[in-house]
C-alpha positions as CSV (number, residue, x, y, z in Angstrom):
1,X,8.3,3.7,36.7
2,X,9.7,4.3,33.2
3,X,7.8,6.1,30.7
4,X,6.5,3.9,27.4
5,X,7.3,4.6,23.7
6,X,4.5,6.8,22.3
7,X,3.4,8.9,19.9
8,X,0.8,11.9,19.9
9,X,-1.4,13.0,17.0
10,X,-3.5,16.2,16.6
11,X,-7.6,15.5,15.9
12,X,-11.1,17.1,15.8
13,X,-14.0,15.1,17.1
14,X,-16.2,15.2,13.7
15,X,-19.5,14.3,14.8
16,X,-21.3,12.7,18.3
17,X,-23.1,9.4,17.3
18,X,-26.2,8.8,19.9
19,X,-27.3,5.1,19.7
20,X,-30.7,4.2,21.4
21,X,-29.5,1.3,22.7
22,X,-25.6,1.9,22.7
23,X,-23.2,4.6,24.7
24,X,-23.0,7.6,23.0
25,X,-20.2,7.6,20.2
26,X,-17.4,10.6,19.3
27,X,-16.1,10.2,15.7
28,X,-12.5,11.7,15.3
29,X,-10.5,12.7,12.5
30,X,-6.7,12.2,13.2
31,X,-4.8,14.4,11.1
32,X,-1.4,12.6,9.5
33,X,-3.4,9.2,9.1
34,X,-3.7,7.3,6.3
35,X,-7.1,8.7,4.5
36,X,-8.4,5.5,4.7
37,X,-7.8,4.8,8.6
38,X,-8.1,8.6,9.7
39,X,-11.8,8.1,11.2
40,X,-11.6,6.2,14.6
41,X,-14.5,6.1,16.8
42,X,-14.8,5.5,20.6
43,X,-17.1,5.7,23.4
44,X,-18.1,9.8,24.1
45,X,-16.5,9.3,28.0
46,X,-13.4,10.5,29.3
47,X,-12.4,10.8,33.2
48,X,-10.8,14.4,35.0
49,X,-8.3,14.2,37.5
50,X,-10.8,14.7,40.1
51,X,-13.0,11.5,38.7
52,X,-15.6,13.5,37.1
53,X,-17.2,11.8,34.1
54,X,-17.3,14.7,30.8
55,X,-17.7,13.9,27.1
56,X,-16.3,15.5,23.9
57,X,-18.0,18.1,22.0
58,X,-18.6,18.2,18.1
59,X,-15.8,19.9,16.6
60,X,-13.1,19.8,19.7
61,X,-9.6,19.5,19.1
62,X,-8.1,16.0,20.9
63,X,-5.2,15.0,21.2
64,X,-4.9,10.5,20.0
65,X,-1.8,9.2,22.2
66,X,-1.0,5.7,21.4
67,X,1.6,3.8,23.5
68,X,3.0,0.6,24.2
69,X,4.8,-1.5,26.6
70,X,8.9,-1.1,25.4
71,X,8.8,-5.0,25.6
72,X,6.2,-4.6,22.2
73,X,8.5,-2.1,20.3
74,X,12.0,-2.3,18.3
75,X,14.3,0.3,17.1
76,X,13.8,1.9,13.9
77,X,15.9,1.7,11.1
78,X,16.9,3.3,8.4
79,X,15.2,0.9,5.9
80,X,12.2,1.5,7.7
């Protein structure tokens, strides 16, 4: 299976949001983004190999991955 385009960014997981009524919420700072988009928050979940469920502690370096299908991508440019 070949390998999609991606890039990888260094964070810290800011703060851990709790919600009564909502799944719990880790807010991460992605270092290189624009100030204005450098906040992203998802749900405080993540899976191990072996299928059990941890979460993210306050103040944890993450790496943010974003990929995408090479059918969604095009070659960069110089102009770019």
């Amino acid at each position: 299976m070949p390998k999609k385009p991606k890039t990888k960014k260094k964070g810290v997981v800011q703060k851990i949001i709790k919600h009564l009524n909502e799944p719990e919420k880790a807010e991460i700072r992605i270092d290189g983004a624009d100030e204005l988009y450098r906040e992203v928050r998802i749900e405080n979940k993540l899976e191990k190999d072996d299928g059990e469920i941890v979460k993210l502690k306050q103040g944890a370096p993450v790496d943010v991955t974003v990929e995408a299908e090479d059918k969604d991508t095009a070659p960069k440019t110089d102009q770019d």
